[in-house]
C-alpha positions in Angstrom: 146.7 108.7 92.0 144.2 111.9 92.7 142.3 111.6 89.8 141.7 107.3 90.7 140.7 108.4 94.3 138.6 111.2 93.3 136.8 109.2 90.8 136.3 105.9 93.6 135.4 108.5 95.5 132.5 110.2 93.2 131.7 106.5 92.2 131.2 105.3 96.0 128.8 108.2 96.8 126.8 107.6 93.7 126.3 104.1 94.5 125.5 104.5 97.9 122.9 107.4 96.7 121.5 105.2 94.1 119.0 102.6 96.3 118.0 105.7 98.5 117.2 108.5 95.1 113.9 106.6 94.2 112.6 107.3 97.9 113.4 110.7 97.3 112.2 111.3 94.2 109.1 109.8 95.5 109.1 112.5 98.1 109.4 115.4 95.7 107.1 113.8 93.3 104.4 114.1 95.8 104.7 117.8 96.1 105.5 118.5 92.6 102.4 116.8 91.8 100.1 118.6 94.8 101.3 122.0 93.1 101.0 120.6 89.7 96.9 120.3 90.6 96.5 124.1 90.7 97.2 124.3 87.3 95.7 121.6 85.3 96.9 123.3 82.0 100.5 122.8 82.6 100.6 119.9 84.2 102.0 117.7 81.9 104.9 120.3 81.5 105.7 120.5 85.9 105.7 116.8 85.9 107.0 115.8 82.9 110.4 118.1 82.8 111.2 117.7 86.2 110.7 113.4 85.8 113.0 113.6 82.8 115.7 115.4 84.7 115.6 113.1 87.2 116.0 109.8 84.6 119.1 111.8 83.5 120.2 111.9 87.4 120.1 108.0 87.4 121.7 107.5 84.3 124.7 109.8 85.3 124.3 108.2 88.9 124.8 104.6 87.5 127.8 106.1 85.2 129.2 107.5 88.2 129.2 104.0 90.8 130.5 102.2 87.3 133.6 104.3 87.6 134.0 102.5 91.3 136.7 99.6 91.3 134.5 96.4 90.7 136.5 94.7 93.6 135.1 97.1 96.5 131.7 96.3 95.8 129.5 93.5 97.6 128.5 90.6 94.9 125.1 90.7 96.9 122.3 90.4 94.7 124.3 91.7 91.4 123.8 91.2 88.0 126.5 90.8 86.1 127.4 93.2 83.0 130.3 93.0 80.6 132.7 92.5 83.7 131.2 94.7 86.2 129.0 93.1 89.3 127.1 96.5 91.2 125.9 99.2 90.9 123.9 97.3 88.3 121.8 95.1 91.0 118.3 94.2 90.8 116.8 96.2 93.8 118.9 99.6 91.8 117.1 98.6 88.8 113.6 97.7 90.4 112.9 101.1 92.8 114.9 103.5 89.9 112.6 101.5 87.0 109.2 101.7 89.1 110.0 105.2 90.3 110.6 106.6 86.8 107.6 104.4 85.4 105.2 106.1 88.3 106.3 109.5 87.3 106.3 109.7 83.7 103.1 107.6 83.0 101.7 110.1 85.5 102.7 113.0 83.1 102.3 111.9 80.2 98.2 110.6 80.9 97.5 113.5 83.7 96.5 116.0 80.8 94.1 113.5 79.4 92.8 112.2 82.4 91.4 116.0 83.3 90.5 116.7 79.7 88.1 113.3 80.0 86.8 114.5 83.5 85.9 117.5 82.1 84.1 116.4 78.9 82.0 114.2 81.1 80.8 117.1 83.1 78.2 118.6 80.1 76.7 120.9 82.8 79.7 122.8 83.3 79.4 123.4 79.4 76.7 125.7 79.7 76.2 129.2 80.6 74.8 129.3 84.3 72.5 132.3 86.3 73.6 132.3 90.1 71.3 134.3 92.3 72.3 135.1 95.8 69.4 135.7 98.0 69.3 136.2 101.8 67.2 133.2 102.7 68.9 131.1 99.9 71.4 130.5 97.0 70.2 129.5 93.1 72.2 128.2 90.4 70.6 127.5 87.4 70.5 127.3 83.0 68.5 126.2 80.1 68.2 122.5 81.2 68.7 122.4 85.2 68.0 124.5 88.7 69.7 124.1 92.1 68.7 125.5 95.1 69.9 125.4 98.6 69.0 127.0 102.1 71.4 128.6 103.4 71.2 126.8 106.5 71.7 123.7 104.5 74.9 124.9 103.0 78.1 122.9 104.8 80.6 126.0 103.9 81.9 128.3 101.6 85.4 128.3 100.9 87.3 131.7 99.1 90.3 130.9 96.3 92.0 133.6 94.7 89.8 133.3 91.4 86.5 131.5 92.3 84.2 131.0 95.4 83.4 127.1 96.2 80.0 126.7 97.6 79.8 122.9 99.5 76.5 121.3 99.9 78.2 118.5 101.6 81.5 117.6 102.7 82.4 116.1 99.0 80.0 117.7 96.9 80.5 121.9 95.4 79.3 124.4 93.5 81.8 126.7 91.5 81.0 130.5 91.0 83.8 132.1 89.1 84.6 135.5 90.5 85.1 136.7 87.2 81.4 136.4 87.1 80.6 139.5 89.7 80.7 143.1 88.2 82.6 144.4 91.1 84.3 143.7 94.4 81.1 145.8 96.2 79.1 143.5 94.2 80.9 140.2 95.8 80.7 141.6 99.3 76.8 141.9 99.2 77.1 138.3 98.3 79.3 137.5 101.4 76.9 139.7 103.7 74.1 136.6 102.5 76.8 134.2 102.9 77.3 134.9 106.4 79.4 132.7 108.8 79.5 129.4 106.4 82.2 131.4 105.0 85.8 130.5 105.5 88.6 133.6 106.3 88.6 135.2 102.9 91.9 135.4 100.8 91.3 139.0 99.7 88.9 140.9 102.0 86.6 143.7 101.3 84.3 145.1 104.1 80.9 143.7 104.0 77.7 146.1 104.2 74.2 144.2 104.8 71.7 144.7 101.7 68.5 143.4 100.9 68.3 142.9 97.2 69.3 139.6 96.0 72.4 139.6 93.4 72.5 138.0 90.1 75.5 136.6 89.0 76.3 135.8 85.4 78.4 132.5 85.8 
């Protein structure tokens, strides 16, 4: 008798579980995939493992409610299979099948999707001079030159690894800090920089200089 009960019991909560998981997994998708962003090069890999545990989830999920006496659930909508009626309904099927087909497809083509954006940005390809002046900030290479006032700058926003200079609300420039010789050296830029800046993840005082700074993108 115990081991019936506890598996109507395991086979009751899985099929209740099973039309509310895809909401869920929608929900956690959406921040996997917002912390997936920071690192393009795995991205594949922080989607793809966590989507395939989660098919797994609903297969053992659908095992589970199978285990449920057939008599206690609700004909409803069911579709019938080799005797059984639910958990194998149409709406389970639907939001588990679109769920599953929104995540994978989304790790499997993310990595390609970023490796095409990136071919079709050629000017990111080539080495690039930055010069930070007082009045003004330069960024230019063999083929191009930008320029911008610093008055017409919208902000400048400080990452861990690179310093994104908007022209616009949409529109940015990316100066690697890998590209500065020296904290010192990036705190001169900051003193030209002035209060477009945005609070700085890793501060450093800032000492006003006149000499403008070249930086080797």
């Amino acid at each position: 008798m115990a081991p019936q009960l506890l598996r109507q019991l395991l086979g009751a909560f899985s099929a209740a579980c099973l039309p509310i998981a895809p909401w869920v997994g929608l929900i956690v998708f959406s921040l996997l995939y917002s912390v997936a962003k920071r690192n393009p090069k795995r991205i594949g890999w922080t989607l793809g493992l966590p989507g395939l545990a989660f098919a797994m989830l609903g297969v053992l999920m659908f095992l589970l409610a199978s285990l449920y006496e057939p008599a206690h659930f609700p004909a409803g909508n069911a579709v019938r299979f080799t005797g059984g009626t639910a958990p194998y309904t149409v709406g389970n099927f639907t939001g588990w099948g679109v769920f599953l087909f929104l995540w994978l497809f989304t790790a499997a083509t993310a990595p390609s999707a970023l490796r095409k954006m990136w071919n079709q940005q050629a000017n990111l390809h080539r080495p690039t001079t930055v010069q930070f002046r007082r009045e003004s900030f330069i960024q230019y290479d063999d083929l191009s030159r930008v320029s911008h006032l610093w008055s017409g700058i919208f902000k400048v926003v400080d990452k861990p690894s690179m310093l994104l200079i908007y022209a616009n609300e949409l529109m940015f420039h990316i100066i690697p800090k890998r590209a500065f010789a020296d904290p010192a050296e990036l705190d001169r830029c900051w003193a030209f920089i002035g209060d477009k800046g945005e609070a700085r993840s890793q501060g450093f005082q800032v000492f006003a200089v006149n000499p403008p700074v070249v930086a080797k993108a």
